[in-house]
MIDO-956616 format. One line per field, with one value per residue (C-alpha): residue in three letters; residue number from 1; z, x, y. Coordinates in pm, 1 decimal, padded with zeros to 6 digits. Layout:
<pts>
rest = [ALA/...]
nr = [NUM/...]
Z = [Z/...]
X = [X/...]
Y = [Y/...]
</pts>
This chain:
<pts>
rest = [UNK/UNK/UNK/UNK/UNK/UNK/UNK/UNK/UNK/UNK/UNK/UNK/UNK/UNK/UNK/UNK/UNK/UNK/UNK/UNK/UNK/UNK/UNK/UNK/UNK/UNK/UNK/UNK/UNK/UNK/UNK/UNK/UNK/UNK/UNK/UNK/UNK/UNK/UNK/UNK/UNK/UNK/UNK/UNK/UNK/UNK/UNK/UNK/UNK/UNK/UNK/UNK/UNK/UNK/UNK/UNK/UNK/UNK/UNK/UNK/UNK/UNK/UNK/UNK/UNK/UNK/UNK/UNK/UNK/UNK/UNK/UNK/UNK/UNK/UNK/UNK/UNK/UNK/UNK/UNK/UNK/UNK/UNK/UNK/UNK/UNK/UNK/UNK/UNK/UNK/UNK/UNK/UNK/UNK/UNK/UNK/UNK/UNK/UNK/UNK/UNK/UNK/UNK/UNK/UNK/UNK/UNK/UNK/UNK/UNK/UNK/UNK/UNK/UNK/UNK/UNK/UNK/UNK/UNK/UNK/UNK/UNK/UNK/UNK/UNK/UNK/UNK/UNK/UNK/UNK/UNK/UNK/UNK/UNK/UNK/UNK/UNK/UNK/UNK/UNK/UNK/UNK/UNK/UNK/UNK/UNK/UNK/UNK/UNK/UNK/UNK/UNK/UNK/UNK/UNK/UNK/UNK/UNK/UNK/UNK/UNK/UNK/UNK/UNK/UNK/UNK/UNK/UNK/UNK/UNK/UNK/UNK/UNK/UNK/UNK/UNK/UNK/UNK/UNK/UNK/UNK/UNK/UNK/UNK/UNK/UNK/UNK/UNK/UNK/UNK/UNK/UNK/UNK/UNK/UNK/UNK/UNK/UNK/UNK/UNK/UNK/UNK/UNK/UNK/UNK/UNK/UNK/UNK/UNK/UNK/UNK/UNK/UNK/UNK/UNK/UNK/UNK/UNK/UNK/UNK/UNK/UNK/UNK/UNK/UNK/UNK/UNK/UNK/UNK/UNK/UNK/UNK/UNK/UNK/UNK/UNK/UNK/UNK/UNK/UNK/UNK/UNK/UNK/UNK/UNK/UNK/UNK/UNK/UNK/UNK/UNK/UNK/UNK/UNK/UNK/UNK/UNK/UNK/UNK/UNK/UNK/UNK/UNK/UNK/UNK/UNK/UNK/UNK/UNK/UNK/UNK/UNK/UNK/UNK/UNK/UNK/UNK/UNK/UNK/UNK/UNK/UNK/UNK/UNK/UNK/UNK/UNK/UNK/UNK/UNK/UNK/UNK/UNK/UNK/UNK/UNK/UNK/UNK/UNK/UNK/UNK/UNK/UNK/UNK/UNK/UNK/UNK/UNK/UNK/UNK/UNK/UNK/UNK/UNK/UNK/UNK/UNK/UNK/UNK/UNK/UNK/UNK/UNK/UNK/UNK/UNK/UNK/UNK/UNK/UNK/UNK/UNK/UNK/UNK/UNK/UNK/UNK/UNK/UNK/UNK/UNK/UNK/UNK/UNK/UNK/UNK/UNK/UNK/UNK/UNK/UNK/UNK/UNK/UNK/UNK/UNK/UNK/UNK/UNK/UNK/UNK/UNK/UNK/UNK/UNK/UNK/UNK/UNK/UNK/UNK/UNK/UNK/UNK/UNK/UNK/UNK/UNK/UNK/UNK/UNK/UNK/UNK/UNK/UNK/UNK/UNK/UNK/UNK/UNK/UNK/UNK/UNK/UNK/UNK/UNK/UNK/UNK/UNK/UNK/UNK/UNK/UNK/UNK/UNK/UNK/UNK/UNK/UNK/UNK/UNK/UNK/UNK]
nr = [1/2/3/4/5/6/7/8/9/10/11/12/13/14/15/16/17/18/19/20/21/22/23/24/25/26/27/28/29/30/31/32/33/34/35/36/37/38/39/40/41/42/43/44/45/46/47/48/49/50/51/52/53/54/55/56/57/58/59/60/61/62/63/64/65/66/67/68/69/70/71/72/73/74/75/76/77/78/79/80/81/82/83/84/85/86/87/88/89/90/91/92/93/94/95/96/97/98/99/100/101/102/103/104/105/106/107/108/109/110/111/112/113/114/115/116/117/118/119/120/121/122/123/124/125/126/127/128/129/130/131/132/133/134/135/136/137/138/139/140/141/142/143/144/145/146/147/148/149/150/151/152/153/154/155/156/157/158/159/160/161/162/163/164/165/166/167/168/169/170/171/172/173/174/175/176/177/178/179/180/181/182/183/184/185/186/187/188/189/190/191/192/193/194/195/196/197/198/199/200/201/202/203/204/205/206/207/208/209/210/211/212/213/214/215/216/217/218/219/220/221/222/223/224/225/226/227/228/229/230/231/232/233/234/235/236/237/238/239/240/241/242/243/244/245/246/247/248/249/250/251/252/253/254/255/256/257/258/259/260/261/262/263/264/265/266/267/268/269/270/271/272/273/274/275/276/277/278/279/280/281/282/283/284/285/286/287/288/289/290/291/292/293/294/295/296/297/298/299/300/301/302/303/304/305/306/307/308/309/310/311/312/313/314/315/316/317/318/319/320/321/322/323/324/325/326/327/328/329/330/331/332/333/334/335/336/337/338/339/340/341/342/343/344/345/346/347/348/349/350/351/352/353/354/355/356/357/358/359/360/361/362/363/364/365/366/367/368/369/370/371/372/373/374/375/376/377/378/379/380/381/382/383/384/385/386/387/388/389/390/391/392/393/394/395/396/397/398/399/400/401/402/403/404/405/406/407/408/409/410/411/412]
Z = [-00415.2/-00198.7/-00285.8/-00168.1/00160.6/00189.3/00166.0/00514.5/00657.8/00419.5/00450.3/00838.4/00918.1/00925.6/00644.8/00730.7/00412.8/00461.3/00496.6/00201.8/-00040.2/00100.5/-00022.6/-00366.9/-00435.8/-00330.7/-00578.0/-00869.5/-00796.0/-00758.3/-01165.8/-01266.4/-01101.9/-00830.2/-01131.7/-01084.7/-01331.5/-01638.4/-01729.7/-01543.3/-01279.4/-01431.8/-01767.3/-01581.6/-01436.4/-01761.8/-01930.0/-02228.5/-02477.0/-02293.7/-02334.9/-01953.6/-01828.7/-01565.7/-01251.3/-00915.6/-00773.9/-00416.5/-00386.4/-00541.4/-00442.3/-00093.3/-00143.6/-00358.1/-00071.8/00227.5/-00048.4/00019.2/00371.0/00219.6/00019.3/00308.0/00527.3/00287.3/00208.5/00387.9/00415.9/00617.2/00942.9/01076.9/01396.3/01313.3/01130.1/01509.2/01501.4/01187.6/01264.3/01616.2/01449.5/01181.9/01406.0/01398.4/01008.2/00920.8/00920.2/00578.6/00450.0/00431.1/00182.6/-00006.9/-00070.5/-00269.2/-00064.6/-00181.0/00057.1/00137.1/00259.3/00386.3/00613.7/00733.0/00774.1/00894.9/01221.1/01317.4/01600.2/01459.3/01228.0/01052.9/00988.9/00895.7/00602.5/00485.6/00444.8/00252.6/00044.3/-00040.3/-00157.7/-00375.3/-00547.3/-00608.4/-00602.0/-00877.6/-00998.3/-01293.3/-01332.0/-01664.1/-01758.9/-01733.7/-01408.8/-01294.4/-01171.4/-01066.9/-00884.4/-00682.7/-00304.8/-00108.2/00160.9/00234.3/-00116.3/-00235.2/-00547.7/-00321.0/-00093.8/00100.8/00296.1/00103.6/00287.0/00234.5/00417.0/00615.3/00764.7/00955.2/01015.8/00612.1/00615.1/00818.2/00628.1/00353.6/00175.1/00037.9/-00341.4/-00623.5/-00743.0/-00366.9/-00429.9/-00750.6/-00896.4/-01257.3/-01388.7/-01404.8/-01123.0/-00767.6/-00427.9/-00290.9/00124.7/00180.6/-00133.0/00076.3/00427.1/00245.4/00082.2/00352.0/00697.2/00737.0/00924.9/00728.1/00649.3/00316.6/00351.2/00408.6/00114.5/-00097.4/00022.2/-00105.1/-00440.9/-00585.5/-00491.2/-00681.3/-00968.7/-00974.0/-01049.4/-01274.5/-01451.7/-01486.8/-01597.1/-01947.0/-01942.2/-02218.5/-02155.5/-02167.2/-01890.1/-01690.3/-01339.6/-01075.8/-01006.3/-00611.7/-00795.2/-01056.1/-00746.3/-00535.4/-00822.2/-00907.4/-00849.5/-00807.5/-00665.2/-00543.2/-00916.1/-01029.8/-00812.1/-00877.6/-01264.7/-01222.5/-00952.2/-01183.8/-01516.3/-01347.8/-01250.4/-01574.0/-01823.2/-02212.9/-02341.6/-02583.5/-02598.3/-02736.0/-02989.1/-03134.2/-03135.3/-03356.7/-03570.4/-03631.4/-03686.4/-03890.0/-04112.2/-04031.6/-04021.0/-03686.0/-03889.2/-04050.3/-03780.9/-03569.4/-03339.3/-03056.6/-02868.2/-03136.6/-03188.4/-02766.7/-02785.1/-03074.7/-02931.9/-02658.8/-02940.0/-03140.6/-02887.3/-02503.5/-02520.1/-02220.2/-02407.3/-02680.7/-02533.5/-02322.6/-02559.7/-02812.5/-02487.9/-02424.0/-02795.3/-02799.3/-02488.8/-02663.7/-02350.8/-02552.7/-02521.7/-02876.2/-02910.0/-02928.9/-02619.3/-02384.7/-02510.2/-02408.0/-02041.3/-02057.6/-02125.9/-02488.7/-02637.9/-02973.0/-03111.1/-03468.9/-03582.7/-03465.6/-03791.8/-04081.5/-03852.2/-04070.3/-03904.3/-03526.7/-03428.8/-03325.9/-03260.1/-03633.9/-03762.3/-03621.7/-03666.6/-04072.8/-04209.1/-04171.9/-04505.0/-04337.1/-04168.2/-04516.7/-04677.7/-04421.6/-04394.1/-04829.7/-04751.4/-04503.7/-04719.7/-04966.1/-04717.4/-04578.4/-04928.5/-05067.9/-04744.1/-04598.5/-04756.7/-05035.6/-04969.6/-05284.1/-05105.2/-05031.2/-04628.5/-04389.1/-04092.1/-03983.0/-04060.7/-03989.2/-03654.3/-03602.6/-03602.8/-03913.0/-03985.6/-04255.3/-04259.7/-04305.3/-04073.9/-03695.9/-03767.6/-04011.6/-03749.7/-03472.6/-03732.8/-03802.7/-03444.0/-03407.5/-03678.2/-03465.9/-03153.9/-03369.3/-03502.1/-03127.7/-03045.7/-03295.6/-03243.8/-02833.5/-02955.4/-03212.4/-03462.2/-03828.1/-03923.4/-04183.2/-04279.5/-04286.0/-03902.8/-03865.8/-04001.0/-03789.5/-03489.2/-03503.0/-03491.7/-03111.3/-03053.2/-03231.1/-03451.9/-03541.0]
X = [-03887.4/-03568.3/-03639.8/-03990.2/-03889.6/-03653.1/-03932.8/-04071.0/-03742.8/-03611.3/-03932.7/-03980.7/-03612.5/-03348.5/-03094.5/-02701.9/-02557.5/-02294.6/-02502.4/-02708.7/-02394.2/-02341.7/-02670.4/-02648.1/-02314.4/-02427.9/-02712.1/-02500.5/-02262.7/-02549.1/-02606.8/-02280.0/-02180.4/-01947.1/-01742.0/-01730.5/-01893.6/-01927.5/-02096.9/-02101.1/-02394.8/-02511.3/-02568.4/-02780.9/-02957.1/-03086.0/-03433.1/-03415.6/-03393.0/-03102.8/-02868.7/-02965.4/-03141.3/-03342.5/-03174.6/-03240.7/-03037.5/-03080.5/-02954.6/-03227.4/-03497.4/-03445.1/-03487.0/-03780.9/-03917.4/-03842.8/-03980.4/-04323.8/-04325.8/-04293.6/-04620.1/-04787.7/-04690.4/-04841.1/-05128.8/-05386.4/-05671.5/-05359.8/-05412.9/-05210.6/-05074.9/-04697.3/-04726.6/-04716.5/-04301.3/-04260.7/-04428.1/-04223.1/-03921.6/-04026.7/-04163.7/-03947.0/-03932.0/-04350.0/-04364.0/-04474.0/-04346.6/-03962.7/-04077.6/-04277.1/-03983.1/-03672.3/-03349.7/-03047.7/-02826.6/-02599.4/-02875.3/-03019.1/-02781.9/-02667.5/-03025.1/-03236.0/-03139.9/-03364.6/-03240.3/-03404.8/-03140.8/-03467.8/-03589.8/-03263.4/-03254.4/-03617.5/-03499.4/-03156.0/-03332.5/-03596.7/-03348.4/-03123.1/-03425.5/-03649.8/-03442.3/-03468.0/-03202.9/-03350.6/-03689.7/-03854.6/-04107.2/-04350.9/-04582.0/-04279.4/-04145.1/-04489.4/-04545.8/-04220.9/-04226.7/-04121.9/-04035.8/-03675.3/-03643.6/-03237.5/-03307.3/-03423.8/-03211.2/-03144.2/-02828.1/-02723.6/-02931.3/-03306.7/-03631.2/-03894.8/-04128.6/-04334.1/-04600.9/-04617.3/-04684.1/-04953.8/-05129.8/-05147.4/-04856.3/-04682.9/-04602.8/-04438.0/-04786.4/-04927.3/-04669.0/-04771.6/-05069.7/-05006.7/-04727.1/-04497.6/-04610.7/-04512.7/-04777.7/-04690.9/-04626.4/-04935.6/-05116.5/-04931.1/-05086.1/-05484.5/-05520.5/-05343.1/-05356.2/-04974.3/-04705.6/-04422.5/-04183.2/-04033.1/-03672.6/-03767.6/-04034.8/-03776.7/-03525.2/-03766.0/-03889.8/-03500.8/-03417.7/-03729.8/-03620.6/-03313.7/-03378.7/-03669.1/-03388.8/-03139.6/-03401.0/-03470.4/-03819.9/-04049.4/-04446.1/-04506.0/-04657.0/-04455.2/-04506.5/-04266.6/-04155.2/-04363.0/-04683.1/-04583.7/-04484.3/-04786.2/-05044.1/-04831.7/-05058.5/-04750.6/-04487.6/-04214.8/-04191.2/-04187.0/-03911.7/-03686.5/-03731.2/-03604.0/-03282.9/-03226.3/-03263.2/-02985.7/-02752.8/-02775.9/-02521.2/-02506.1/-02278.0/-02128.3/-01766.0/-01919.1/-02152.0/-01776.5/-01635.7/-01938.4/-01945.0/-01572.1/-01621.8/-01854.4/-01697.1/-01999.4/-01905.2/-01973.6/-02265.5/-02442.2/-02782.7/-02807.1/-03146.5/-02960.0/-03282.2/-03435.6/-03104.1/-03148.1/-03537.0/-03498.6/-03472.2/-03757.6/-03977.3/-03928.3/-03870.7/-03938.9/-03664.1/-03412.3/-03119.3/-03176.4/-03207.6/-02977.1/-02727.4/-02753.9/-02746.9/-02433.0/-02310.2/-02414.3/-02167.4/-01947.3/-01945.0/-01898.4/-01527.1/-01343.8/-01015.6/-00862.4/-00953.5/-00962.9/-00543.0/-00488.5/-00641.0/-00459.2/-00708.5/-00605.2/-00286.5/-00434.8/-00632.6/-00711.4/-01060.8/-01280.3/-01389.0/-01155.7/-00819.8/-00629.0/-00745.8/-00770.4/-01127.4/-01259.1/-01591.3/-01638.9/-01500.7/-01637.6/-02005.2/-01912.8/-01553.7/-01478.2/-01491.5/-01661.4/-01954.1/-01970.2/-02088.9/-02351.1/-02496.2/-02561.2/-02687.8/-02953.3/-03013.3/-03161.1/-03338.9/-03511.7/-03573.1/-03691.6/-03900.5/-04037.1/-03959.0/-03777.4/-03449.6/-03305.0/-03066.5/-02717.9/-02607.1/-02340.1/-02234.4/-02471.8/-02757.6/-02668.8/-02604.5/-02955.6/-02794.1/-02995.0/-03342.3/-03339.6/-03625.1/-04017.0/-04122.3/-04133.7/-04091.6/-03744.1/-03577.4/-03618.7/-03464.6/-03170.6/-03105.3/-03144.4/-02884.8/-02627.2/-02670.3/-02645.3/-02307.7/-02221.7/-02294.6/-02149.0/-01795.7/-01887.4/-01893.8/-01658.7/-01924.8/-01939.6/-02145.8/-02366.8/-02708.9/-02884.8/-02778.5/-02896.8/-03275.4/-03300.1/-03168.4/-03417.1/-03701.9/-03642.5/-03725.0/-04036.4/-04060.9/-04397.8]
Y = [-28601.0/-28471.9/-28090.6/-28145.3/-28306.5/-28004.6/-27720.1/-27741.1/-27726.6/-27454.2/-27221.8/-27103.9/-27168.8/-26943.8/-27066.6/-27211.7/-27185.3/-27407.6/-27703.9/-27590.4/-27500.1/-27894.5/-28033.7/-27825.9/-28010.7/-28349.1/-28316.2/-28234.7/-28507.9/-28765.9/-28599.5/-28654.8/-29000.7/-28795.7/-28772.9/-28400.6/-28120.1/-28174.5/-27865.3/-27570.0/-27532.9/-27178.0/-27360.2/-27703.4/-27434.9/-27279.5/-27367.3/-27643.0/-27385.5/-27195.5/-27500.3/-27662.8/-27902.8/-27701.2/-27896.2/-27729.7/-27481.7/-27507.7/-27173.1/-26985.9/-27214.6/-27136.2/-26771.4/-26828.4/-27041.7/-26768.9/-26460.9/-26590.6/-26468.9/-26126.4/-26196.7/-26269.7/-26040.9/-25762.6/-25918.4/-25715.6/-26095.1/-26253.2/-26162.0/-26436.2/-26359.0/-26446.9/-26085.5/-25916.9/-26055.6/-25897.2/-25607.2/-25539.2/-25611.8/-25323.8/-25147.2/-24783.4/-24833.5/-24882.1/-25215.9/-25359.3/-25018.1/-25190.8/-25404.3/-25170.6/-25000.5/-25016.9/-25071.7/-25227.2/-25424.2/-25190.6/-24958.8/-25160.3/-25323.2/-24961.1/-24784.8/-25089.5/-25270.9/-25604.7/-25869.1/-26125.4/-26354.4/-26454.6/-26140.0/-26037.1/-26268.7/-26217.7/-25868.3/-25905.3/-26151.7/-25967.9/-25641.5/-25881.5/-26004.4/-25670.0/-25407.7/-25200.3/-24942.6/-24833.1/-24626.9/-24732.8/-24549.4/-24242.1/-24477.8/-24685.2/-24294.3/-24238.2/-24592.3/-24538.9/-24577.9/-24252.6/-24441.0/-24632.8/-24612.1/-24609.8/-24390.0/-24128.3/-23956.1/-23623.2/-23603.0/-23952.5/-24137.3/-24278.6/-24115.4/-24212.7/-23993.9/-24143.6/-23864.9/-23839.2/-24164.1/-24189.6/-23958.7/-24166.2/-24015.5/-24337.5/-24311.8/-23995.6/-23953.4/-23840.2/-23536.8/-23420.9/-23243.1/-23330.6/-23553.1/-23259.9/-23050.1/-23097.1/-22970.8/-22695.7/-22694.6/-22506.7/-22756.4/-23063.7/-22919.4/-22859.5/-23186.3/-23423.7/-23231.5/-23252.0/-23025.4/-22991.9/-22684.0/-22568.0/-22730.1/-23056.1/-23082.8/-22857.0/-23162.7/-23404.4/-23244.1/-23229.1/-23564.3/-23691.7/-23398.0/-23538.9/-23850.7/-23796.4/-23563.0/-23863.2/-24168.1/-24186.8/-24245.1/-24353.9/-24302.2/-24696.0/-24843.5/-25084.6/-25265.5/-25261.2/-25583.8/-25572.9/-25508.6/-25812.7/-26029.9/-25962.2/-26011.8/-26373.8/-26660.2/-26867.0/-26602.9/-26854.8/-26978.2/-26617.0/-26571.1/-26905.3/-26785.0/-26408.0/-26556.7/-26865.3/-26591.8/-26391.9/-26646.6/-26856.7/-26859.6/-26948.8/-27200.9/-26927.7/-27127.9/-27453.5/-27250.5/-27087.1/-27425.6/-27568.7/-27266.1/-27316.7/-27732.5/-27644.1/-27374.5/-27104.3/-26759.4/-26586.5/-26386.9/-26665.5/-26720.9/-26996.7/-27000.2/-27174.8/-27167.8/-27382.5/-27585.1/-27709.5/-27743.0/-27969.8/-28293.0/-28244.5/-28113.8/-28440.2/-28719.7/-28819.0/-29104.1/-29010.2/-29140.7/-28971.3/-28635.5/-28676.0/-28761.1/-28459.5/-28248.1/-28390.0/-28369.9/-27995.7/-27904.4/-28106.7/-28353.9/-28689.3/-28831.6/-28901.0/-29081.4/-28728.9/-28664.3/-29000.1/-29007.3/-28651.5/-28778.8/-29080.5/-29404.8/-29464.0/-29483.7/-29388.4/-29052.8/-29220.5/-29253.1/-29590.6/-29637.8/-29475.1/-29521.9/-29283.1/-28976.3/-28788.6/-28872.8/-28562.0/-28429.6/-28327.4/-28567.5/-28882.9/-28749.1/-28609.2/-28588.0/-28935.8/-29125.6/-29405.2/-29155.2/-28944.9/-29282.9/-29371.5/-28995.4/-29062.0/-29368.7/-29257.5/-28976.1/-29183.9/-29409.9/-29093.7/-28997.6/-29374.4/-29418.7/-29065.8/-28735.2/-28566.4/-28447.4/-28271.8/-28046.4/-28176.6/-28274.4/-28070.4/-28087.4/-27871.5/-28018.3/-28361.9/-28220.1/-28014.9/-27725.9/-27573.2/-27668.0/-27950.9/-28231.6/-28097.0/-28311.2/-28439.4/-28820.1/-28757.3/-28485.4/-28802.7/-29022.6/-28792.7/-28783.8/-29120.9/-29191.3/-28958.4/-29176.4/-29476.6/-29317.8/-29300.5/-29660.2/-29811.3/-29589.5/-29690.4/-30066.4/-30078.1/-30150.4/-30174.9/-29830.1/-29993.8/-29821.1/-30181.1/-30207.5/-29871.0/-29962.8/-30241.3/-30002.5/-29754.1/-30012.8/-29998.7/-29658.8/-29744.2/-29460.2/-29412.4]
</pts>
């Protein structure tokens, strides 16, 4: 409800991004209690099955808001008259023709001068989010804009001819008669009615043979990423997804730490992605997803660790009090937990499916496909938060207290 309240002040505005670094942090310590970060932002970020919990970041949703403007600006129906500011701001570079190019920032901040601060950011925006540095294939090289493009470059520096361009010259492909075979000056001058002189479309030609030269380029056909954005029914989503894709990061250091726990070599196959989807894909409870999220970035505070902080004088087990309760070992080591997981594997067995392979730790934990069906994955995860309450509440961890537990969730 906040972020929405926020879009009609983020869209038309120019941005201070001190006050919106500000709001970013206030909503992620309104998620974590103003307790500070438990997890780092570029992971919260991430989509379910990237180990986050898609929360906002204000950061990229403001440039996904403002990237709009480009959309309209170029769409040729639009004929809003708020495009007249854009184009006198543009108006010594071609207008929409800056945005139907390819600058990056640094170009872009040396070759194209606007006095507008809004302007300004539209355009810097815009080159951090579709820039491309790479040519792809065979039609991406073709596709490519002539114009205040950084990939090509005479005297270090990107072109714009303006008298070229107004002659419909726009694209690679207007400069070629085959895929392979450049115009001519005098072919240039018959088909578009152009003065020009050898040196400058010699100048041109080698840049563009250059860089054709130094691509590897299959014959595939590929989009650019304008042509993607402008066809993009919903193009501010499109864009959140490609800034939050970049920015994200997986939670590779508690992955090693499980794989160690667990006593999995580094080339035995875990689908992670499958691992983090599984408890949205089996339950809607919050608690429950929220706490294997939390025991999957390994978030959930044993003994071992509340004495290292200082709030317990103790690391020992809650249940076994013999050994160091860590992660591992309060959810499967522990003689205490070893009996209940046998326990509930015959209750699963007795009461739902088969289960003729022997437990580990990770399958217990989800970390390896297990149960056959829906209804028993939800119960296993149910029986690790029960683990967790009952260590919480210094509870007996009794599989007869567990079947009466999971009536609440009403398991169907």
């Amino acid at each position: 409800m906040i972020v929405s309240q926020l879009v009609y002040i983020l869209s038309p505005l120019p941005t201070n991004q001190r006050v919106l670094e500000e709001i970013n942090t206030l909503f992620f310590n309104f998620l974590w209690n103003g307790k500070g970060d438990k997890i780092k932002r570029n992971t919260m970020i991430s989509d379910y099955s990237e180990g986050g919990l898609r929360m906002i970041d204000l950061i990229s949703f403001n440039k996904a808001l403002k990237s709009t403007w480009v959309k309209k600006y170029l769409d040729p129906e639009n004929h809003g008259k708020w495009k007249l500011f854009f184009d006198w701001q543009l108006q010594h570079y071609g207008g929409p023709l800056v945005f139907r190019g390819n600058l990056n920032r640094h170009d872009l901040s040396k070759f194209i001068n606007t006095t507008d601060a809004f302007t300004t950011e539209i355009l810097q925006l815009w080159s951090e989010i579709s820039y491309e540095a790479n040519v792809n294939s065979t039609d991406h090289f073709l596709s490519l804009p002539l114009w205040h493009n950084s990939l090509i470059r005479i005297d270090n520096r990107p072109v714009y001819y303006k008298s070229w361009s107004c002659k419909g010259i726009q694209n690679v492909t207007d400069l070629l008669k085959d895929q392979n075979t450049f115009l001519s000056s005098q072919e240039l001058q018959e088909r578009y009615n152009v003065k020009t002189n050898y040196l400058v479309l010699h100048g041109l030609k080698s840049s563009l043979k250059s860089l054709r030269e130094r691509r590897s380029l299959d014959t595939t056909s590929s989009q650019s990423f304008l042509q993607s954005f402008l066809k993009a029914k919903k193009p501010s989503k499109a864009i959140y997804d490609r800034l939050v894709t970049i920015k994200q990061k997986t939670p590779f250091r508690s992955q090693e730490k499980w794989l160690a726990d667990c006593e999995l070599e580094s080339h035995e196959t875990i689908d992670w992605k499958s691992v983090y989807l599984l408890p949205f894909k089996c339950t809607k409870i919050t608690k429950l997803i929220i706490f294997q999220f939390k025991l999957l970035h390994r978030r959930l505070a044993t003994n071992s660790f509340l004495k290292k902080i200082g709030i317990k004088q103790s690391d020992l087990c809650t249940f076994c009090k013999t050994e160091e309760e860590s992660l591992i070992h309060l959810f499967w080591s522990c003689g205490i937990t070893s009996i209940f997981w046998q326990e509930f594997k015959q209750w699963i067995t007795t009461n739902y499916e088969n289960v003729t392979s022997n437990f580990s730790p990770a399958t217990v934990l989800g970390f390896k496909p297990f149960f056959s069906s829906k209804k028993t994955r939800l119960l296993c995860l149910i029986a690790r938060y029960f683990i967790w309450v009952c260590r919480t509440q210094e509870a007996v961890l009794r599989l007869e207290n567990f079947v009466t537990f999971q009536h609440s969730f009403d398991v169907c």
